[in-house]
N, C-alpha and C positions, 0 to 999 in steps of 0.2 A: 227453174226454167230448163227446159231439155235442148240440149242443143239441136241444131235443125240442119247442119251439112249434112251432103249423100256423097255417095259415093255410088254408080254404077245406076243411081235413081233410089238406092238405099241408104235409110238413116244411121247415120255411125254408130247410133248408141245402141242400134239392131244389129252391128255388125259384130260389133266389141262383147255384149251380152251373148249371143251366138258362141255354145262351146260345142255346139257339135261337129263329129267327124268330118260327119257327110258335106262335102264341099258346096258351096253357096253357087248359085248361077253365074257361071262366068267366070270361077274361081281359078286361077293358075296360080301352083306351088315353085318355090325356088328353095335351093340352098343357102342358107346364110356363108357368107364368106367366112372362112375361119372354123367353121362349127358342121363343119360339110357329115351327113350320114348323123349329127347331132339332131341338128331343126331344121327346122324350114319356114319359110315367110310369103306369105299368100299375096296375091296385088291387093287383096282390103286390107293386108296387115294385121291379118291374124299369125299367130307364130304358133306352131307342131311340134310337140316335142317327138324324138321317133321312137327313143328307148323311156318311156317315163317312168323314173323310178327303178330303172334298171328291173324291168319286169318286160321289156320286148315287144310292150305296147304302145302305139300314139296318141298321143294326147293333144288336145287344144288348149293352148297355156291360158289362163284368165289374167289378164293386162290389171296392174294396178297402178294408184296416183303416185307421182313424186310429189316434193315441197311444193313445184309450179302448176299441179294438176296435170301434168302432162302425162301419158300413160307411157308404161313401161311394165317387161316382163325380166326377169332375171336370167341367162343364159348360164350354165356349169359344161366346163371342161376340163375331166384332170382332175375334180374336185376344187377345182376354183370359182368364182363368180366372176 
């Protein structure tokens, strides 16, 4: 069963699949607190890496499940998680 909430009139599970750059209509980027010049976090809640891989390029993280299905990406700083 696919889930059926939107966001902005868009289906999450189109929002979440969405790894491209290119920003979605509507889309505003923010700093995550803590991670500033690291990522950043969209209002759909997609998260940028800025350095990824320390190759100087941005990437769009792809969200995975925890135990409760709820999505989550991994954040590094320092070499920590």
């Amino acid at each position: 069963m696919v889930d059926e909430t939107k966001i902005d009139g868009i289906p999450v599970y189109e929002i979440y699949k969405n790894l491209s750059l290119q920003d979605m209509t509507g889309e505003e980027w923010k700093d995550i607190a803590g991670y500033e010049g690291l990522y950043m976090v969209s209002n759909y809640g997609r998260v940028k890496s800025l350095n990824y891989n320390h190759t100087g390029k941005e990437n769009i993280l792809k969200p995975g499940k925890d135990d409760w299905d709820y999505l989550q990406v991994d954040l590094c700083k320092d070499g920590n998680k």
